[in-house]
VOTI-150014 format. One record per residue (C-alpha): residue in three letters; x, z, y. Coordinates in Angstrom, 3 decimals. Layout:
+------+----------+----------+----------+
! resn !       xx !       zz !       yy !
+------+----------+----------+----------+
!  ALA !        X !        Z !        Y !
...
+------+----------+----------+----------+
***
This chain:
+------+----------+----------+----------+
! resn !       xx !       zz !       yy !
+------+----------+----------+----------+
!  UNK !    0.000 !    0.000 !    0.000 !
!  UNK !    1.623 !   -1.010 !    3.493 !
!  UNK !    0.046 !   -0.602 !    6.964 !
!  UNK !    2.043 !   -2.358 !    9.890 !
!  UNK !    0.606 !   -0.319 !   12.338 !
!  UNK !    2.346 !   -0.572 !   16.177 !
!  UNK !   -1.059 !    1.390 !   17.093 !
!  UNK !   -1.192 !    4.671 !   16.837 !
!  UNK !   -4.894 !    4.594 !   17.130 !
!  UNK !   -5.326 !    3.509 !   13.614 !
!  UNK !   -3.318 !    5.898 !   12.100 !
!  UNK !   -6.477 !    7.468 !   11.047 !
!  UNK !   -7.367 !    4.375 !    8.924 !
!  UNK !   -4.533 !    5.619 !    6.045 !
!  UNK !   -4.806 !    8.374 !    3.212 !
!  UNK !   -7.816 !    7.263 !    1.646 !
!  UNK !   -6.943 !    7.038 !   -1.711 !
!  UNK !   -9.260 !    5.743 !   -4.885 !
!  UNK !   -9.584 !    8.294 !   -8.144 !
!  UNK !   -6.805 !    5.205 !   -9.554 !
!  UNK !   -4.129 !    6.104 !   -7.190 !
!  UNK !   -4.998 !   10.178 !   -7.738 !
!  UNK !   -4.913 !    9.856 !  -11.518 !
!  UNK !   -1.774 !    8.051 !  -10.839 !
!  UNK !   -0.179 !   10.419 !   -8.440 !
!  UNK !   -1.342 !   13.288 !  -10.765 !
!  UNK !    0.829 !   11.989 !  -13.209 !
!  UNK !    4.384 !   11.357 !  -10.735 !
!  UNK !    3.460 !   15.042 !  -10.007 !
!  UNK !    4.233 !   15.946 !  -13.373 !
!  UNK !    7.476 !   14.506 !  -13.544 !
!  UNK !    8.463 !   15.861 !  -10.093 !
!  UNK !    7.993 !   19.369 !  -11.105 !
!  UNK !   10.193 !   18.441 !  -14.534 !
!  UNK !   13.054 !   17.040 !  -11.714 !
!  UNK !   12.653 !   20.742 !   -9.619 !
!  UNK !   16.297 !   22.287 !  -10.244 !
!  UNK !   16.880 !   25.808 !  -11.827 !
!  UNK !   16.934 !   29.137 !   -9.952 !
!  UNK !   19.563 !   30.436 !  -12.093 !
!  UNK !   22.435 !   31.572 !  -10.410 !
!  UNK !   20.870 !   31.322 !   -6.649 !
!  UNK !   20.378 !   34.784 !   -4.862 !
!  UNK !   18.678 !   35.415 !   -1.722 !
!  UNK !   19.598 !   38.763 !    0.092 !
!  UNK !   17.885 !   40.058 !    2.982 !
!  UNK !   19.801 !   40.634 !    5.756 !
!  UNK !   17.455 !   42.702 !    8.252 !
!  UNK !   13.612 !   43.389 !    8.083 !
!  UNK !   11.008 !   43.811 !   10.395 !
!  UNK !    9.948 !   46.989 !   10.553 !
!  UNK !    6.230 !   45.391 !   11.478 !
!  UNK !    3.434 !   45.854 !    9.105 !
!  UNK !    2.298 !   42.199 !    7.702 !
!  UNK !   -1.024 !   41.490 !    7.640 !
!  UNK !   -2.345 !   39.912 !    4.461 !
!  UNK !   -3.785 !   37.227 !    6.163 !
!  UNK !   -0.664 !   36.950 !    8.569 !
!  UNK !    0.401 !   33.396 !    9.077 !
!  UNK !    5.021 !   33.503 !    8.057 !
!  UNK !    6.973 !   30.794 !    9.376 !
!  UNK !    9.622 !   29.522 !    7.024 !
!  UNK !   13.495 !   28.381 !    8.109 !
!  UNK !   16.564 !   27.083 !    7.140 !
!  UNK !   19.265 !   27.033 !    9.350 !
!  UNK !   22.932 !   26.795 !   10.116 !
!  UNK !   24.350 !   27.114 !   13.807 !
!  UNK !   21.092 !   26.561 !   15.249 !
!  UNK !   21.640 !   29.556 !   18.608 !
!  UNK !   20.544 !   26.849 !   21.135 !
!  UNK !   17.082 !   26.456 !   19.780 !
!  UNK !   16.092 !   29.611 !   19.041 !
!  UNK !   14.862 !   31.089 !   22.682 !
!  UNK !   12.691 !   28.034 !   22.964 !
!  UNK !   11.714 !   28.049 !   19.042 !
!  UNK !   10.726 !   31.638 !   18.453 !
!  UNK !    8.797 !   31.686 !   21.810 !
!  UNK !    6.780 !   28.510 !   21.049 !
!  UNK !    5.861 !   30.248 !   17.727 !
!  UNK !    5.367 !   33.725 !   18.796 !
!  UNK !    2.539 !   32.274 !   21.399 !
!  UNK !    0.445 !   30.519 !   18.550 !
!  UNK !    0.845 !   33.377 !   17.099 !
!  UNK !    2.946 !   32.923 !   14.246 !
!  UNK !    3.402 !   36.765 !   12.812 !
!  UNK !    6.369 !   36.624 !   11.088 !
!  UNK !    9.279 !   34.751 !   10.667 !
!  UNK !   11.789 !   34.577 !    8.305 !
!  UNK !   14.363 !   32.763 !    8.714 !
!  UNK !   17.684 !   32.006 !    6.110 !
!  UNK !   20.914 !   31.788 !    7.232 !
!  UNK !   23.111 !   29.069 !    5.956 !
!  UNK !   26.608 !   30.280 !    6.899 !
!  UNK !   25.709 !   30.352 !   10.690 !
!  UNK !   29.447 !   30.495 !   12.752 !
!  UNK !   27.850 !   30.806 !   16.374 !
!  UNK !   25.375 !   33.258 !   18.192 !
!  UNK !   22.534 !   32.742 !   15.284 !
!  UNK !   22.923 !   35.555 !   13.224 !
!  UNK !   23.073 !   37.782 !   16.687 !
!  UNK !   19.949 !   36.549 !   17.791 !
!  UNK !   18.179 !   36.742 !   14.550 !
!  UNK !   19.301 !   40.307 !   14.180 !
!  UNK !   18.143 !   41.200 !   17.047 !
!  UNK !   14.414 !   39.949 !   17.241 !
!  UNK !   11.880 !   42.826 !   15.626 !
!  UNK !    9.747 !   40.050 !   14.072 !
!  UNK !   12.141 !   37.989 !   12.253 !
!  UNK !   13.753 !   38.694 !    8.734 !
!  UNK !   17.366 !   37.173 !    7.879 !
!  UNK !   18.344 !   36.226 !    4.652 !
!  UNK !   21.749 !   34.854 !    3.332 !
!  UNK !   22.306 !   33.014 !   -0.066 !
!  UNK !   25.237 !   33.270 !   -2.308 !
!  UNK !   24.975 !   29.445 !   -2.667 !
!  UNK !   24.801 !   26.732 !    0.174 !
!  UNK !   22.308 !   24.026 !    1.643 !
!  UNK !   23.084 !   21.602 !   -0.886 !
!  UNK !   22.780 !   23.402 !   -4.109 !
!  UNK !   19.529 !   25.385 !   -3.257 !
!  UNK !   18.254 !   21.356 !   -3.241 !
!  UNK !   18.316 !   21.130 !    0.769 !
!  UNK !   17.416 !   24.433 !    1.081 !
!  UNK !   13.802 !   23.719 !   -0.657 !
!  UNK !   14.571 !   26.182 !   -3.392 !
!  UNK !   15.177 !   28.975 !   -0.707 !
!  UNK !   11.699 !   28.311 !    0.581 !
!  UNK !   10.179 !   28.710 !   -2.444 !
!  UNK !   11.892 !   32.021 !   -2.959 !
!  UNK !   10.504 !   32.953 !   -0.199 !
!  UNK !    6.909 !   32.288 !   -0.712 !
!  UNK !    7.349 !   34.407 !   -3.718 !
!  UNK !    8.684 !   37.440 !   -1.414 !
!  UNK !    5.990 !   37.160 !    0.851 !
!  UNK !    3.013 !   35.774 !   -1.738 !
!  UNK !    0.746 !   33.210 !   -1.980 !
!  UNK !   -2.456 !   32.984 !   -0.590 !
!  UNK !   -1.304 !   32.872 !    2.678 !
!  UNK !   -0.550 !   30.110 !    5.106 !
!  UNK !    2.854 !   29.568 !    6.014 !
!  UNK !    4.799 !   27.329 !    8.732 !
!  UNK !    7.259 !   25.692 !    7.070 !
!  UNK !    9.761 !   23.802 !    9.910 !
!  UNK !   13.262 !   23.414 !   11.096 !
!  UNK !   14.344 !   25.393 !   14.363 !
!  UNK !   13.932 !   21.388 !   16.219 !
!  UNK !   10.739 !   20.999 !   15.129 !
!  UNK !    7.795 !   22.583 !   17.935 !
!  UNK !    4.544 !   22.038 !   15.480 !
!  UNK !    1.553 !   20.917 !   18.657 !
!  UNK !   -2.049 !   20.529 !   17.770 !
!  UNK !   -5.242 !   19.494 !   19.369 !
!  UNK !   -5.628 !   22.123 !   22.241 !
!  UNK !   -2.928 !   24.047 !   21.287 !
!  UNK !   -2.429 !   25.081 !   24.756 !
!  UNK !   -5.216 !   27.195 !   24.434 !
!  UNK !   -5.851 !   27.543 !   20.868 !
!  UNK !   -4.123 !   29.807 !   18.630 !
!  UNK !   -2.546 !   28.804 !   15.434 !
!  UNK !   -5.388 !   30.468 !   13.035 !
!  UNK !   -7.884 !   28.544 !   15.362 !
!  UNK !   -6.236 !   25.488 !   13.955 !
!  UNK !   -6.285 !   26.626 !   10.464 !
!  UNK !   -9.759 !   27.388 !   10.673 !
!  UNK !  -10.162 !   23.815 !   11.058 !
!  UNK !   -8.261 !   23.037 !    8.375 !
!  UNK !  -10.157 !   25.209 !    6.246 !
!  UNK !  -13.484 !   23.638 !    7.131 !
!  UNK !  -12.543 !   20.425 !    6.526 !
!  UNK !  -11.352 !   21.499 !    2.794 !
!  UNK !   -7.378 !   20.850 !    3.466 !
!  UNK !   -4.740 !   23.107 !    2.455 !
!  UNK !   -1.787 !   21.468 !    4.349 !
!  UNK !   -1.753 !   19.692 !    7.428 !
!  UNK !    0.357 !   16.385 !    7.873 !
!  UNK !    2.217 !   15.967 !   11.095 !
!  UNK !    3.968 !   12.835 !   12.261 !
!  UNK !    7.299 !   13.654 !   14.222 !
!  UNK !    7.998 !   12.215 !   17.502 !
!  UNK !   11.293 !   12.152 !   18.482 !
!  UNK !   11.866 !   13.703 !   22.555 !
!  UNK !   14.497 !   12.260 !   24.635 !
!  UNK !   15.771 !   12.859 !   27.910 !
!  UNK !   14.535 !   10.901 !   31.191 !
!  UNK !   17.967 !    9.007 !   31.473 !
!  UNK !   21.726 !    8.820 !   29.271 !
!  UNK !   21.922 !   11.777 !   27.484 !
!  UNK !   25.089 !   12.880 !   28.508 !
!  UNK !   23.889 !   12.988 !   32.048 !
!  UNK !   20.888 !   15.928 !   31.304 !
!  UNK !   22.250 !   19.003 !   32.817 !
!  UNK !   19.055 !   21.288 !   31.756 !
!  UNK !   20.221 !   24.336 !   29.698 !
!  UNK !   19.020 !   23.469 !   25.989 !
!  UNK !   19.444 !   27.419 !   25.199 !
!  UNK !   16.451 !   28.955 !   27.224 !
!  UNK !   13.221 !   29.636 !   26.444 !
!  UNK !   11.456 !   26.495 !   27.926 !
!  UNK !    9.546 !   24.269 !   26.225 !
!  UNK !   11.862 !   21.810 !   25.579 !
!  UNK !   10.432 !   18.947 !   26.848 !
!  UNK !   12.017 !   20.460 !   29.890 !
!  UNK !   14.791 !   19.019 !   28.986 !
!  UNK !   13.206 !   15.719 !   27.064 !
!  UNK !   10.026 !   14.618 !   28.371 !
!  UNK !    9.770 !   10.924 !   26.784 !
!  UNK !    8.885 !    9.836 !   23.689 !
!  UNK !    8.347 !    6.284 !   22.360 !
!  UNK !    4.092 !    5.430 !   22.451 !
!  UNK !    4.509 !    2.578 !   20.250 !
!  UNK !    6.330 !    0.693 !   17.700 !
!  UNK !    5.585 !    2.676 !   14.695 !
!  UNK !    4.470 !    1.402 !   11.285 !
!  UNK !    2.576 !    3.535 !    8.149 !
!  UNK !    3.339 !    3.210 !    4.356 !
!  UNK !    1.764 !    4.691 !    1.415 !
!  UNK !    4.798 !    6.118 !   -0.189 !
!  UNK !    5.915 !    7.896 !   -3.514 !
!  UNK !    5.713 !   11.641 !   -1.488 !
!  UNK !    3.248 !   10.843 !    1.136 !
!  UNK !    1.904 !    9.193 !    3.493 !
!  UNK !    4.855 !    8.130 !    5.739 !
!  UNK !    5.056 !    6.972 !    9.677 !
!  UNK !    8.066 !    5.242 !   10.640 !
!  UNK !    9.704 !    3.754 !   13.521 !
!  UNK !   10.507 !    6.011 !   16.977 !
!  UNK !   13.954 !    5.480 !   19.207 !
!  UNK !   16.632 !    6.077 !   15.951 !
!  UNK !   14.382 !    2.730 !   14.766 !
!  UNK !   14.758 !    1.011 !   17.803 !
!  UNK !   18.377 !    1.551 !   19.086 !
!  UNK !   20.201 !    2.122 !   16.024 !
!  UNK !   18.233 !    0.258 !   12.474 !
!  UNK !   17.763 !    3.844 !   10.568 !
!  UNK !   14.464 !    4.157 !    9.374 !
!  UNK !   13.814 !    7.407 !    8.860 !
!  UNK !   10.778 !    9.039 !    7.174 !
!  UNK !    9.053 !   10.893 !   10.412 !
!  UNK !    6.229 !   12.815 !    8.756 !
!  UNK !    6.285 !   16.316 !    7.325 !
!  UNK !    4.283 !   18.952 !    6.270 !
!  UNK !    4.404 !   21.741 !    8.659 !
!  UNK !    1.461 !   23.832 !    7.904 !
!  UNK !    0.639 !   24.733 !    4.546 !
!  UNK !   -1.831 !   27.148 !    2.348 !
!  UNK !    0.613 !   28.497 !   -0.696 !
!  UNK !   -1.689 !   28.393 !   -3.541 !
!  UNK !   -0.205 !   28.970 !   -7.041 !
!  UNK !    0.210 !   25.153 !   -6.971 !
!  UNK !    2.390 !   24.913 !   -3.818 !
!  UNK !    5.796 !   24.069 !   -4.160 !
!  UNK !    9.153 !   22.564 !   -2.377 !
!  UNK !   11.729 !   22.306 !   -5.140 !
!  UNK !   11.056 !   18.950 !   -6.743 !
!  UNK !    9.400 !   17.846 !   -3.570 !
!  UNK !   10.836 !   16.077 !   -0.791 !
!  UNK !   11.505 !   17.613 !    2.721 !
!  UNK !    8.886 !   15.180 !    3.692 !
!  UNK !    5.973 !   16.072 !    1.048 !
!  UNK !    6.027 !   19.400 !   -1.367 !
!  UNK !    4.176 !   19.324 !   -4.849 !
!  UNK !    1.293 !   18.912 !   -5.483 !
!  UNK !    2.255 !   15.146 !   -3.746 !
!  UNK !   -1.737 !   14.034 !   -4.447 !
!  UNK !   -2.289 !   16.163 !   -1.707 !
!  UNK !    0.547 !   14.131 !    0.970 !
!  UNK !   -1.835 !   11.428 !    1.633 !
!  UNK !   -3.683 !   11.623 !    4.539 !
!  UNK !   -4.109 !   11.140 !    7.808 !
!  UNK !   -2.087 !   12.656 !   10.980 !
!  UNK !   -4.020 !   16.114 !   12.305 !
!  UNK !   -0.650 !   17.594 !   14.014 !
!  UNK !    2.468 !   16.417 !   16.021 !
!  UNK !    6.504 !   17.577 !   15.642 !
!  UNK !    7.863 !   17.368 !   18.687 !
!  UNK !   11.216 !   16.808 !   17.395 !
!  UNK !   14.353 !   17.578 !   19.716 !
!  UNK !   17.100 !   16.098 !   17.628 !
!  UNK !   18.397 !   14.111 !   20.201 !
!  UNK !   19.799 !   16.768 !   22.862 !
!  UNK !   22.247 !   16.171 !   25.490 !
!  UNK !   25.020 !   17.628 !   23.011 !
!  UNK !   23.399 !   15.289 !   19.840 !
!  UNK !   26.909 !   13.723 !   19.902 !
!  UNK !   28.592 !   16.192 !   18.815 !
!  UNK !   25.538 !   17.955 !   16.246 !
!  UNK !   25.296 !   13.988 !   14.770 !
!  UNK !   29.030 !   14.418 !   13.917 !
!  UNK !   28.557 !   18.107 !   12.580 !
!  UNK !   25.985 !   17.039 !   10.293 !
!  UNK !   27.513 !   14.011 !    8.915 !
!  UNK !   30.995 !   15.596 !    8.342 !
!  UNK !   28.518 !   18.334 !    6.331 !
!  UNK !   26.897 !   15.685 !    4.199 !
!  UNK !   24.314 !   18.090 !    3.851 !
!  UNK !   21.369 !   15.399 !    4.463 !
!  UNK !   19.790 !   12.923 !    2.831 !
!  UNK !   21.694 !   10.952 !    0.675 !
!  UNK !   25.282 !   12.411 !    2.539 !
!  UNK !   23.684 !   12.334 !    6.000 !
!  UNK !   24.083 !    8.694 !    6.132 !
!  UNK !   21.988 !    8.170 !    8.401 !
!  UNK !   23.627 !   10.009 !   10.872 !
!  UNK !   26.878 !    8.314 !    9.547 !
!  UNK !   24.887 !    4.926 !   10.334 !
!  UNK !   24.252 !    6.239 !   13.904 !
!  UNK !   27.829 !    7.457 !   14.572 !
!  UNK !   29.242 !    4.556 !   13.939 !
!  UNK !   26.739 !    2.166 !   16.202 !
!  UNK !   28.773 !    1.325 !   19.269 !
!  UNK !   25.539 !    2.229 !   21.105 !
!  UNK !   25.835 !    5.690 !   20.552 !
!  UNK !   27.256 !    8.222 !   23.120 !
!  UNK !   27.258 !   10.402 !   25.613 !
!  UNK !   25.528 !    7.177 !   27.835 !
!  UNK !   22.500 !    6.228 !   25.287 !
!  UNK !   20.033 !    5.827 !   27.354 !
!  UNK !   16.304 !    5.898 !   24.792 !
!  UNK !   14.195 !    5.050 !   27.544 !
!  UNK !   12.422 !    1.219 !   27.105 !
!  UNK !    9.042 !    0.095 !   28.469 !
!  UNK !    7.244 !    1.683 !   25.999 !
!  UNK !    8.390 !    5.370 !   26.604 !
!  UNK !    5.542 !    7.779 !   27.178 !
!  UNK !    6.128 !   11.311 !   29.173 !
!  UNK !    4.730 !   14.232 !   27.279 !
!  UNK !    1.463 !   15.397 !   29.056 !
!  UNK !    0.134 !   17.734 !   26.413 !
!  UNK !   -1.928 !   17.797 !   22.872 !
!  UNK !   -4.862 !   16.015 !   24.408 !
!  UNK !   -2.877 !   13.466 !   25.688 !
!  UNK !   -1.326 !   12.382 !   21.804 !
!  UNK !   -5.389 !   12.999 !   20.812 !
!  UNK !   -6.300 !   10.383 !   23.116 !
!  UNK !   -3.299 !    7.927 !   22.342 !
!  UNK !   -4.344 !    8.396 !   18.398 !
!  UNK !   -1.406 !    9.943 !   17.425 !
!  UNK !   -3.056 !   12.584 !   16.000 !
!  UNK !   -6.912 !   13.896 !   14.899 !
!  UNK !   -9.008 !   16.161 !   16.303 !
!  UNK !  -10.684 !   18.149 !   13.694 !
!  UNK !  -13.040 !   19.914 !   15.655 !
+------+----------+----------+----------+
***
C-alpha cells in the first residue's frame, strides 16, 4: 500500500486496514515477538527516586538518554505542564550536566544499566523494564528528550484530557507524525540559548508544510519527507508512537523505535504532532557525536549520509518556500497534519 501524499490534509485517508491485512499483520506479530532479544544479563539500577506518591492512574513518561543537559529545562517543563506525573528517565553513560539535573528534579527517577544503548536493542529493552517497574495498565509517554509530544488544544488541555479522547474513540496508542523545527535562518547564525526552559520553537520556529508522502509499512503506518528529505536524500521514518496504554500486550523489544508490538495496532491515522528539535544550532557537532557512536539505525548512517553532504554546516540554511512558522496545535489541525478527536 503506497500513498504519495504532498497534502497533509489527507493524511487522514490512511490506516484503514481490511480483516486480510490484520490476519496478516497478526501473523508478522508473531514472529516479531520470536526476534525480541533476551533480558539475560541486562540490569537496570535505580539511581534516585522520587519521593512522590504515584497515582495508579498517573500518566510516567519514559526516556533514554545520553548527554542530553541542553534539552532538559525545556523538556521536563513542557511535560510537567500537561501534566505528565512522573518521569523516569535512564541514563546511558551521560558525560555532561545530565545526571546533575536529573538528580536534582523531585519528580524524575534515574536509572543506569550495566549494558549500553546498543545491546539493550536501542534502548527498547530498557523501556520495557521499565513498564514492568511501574506496571501496566497505565498510560505512559514514551519519547526522546527532542521530541515535545503537541495535541489538538494542548495549550489548554491537559494530557489526560487527550487520553480521554483516546479512550473514547477505542485506541490504546496514539500515532504522531514528527515535524522536524528549524531555525529562521543558517543554523550557525541562531544565538538563542538551546538550554532554557522555552519552548523551543524559540529557538526554531519553521517547519516544512509540505512535501511529505505516507506508506503502509511492515511497523506502521509511516510519513516521510521533512527538510533531512529535502536538503540532504535521507528518508527517514518520521512517525512514532508517543502515547501509549501498556496492556499485557504492549511491548518495545522486537518492535521498532517507530511502532512497538502489537504492530496491528501501528496503522492509523495521525491524532498528535513531535515537534522534533534535532536540528539545533550546535546539530553539527551532535550529527558527528551520534555517528561516531553508531548507536542508530543501521550505524547512524543516516547521520553519516548527512555529514558527509557538502551542504551541511554551520551555514544550512532549511528555510524554502514551503516553510511554515509554528502558530500552535490548532494551526497543524487546520493544515491536516493532525486529527481532532473531539
Amino acid at each position: 500500500m503506497h500513498y504519495p501524499v504532498a497534502d497533509p490534509a489527507d493524511w487522514n485517508k490512511v490506516g484503514r486496514l481490511s480483516p486480510l491485512d490484520r490476519l496478516r499483520l497478526a501473523f508478522r506479530d508473531v514472529r516479531f515477538h520470536r526476534r525480541a532479544r533476551s533480558r539475560d544479563g541486562i540490569e537496570l539500577h535505580q539511581v534516585t527516586a522520587s519521593a512522590q506518591p504515584l497515582a495508579p492512574d498517573a500518566v510516567v513518561l519514559l526516556c533514554v538518554g545520553k548527554d542530553i543537559a541542553k534539552h532538559l529545562p525545556s523538556f521536563l517543563a513542557h511535560y510537567r505542564r500537561l501534566g505528565v506525573a512522573r518521569f523516569a528517565f535512564v541514563d546511558d553513560q551521560s558525560s555532561d550536566a545530565t545526571p546533575q539535573i536529573l538528580r536534582a528534579a523531585p519528580d524524575v527517577d534515574v536509572y543506569r544499566s550495566n549494558v549500553g544503548f546498543r545491546q539493550a536493542s536501542g534502548g527498547l529493552l530498557w523501556r520495557d523494564m521499565l513498564l514492568e517497574r511501574y506496571g501496566r495498565h497505565r498510560w505512559y509517554v514514551s519519547i526522546d528528550s527532542d521530541e515535545y509530544l503537541v495535541f489538538p488544544g494542548c495549550e489548554s488541555r491537559p494530557l489526560a484530557a487527550f487520553i480521554a479522547d483516546l479512550d473514547r474513540s477505542g485506541r490504546t496508542r496514539a500515532m504522531a507524525a514528527m515535524l522536524d523545527i528549524y531555525a529562521d535562518g543558517p543554523i550557525g547564525d541562531n544565538t538563542v540559548d538551546v538550554g532554557t526552559d522555552a519552548f523551543p520553537t524559540a529557538v526554531s520556529p519553521l517547519y516544512d508544510g509540505t512535501g511529505y508522502r505516507l506508506t503502509e509499512e511492515r511497523f506502521c503506518t509511516a510519513v516521510r519527507g521533512g527538510p533531512r528529505y529535502r536538503l540532504f536524500g535521507t528518508d527517514m521514518r518520521l512517525t512514532k508512537f508517543p502515547l501509549v496504554y501498556a496492556d499485557r500486550a504492549l511491548q518495545f523489544a522486537g518492535g521498532s523505535h517507530h511502532g512497538p508490538l502489537p504492530i496491528t495496532r501501528n496503522f492509523s491515522p495521525v491524532q498528535c504532532v513531535l515537534l522534533h528539535h534535532k536540528l539545533t544550532p550546535d546539530a553539527v557537532e551532535d550529527f558527528a557525536r551520534i555517528a561516531a557512536s553508531g548507536s542508530h539505525y543501521n550505524g547512524s548512517v543516516y547521520y553519516k549520509r548527512i555529514l558527509d553532504h557538502g551542504a551541511f554546516g554551520s551555514h544550512t540554511d532549511f528555510r524554502f518556500e514551503g516553510s511554515q512558522r509554528y502558530l500552535g496545535s490548532e494551526a497543524l489541525v487546520a493544515a491536516g497534519f493532525m486529527q481532532d478527536l473531539r
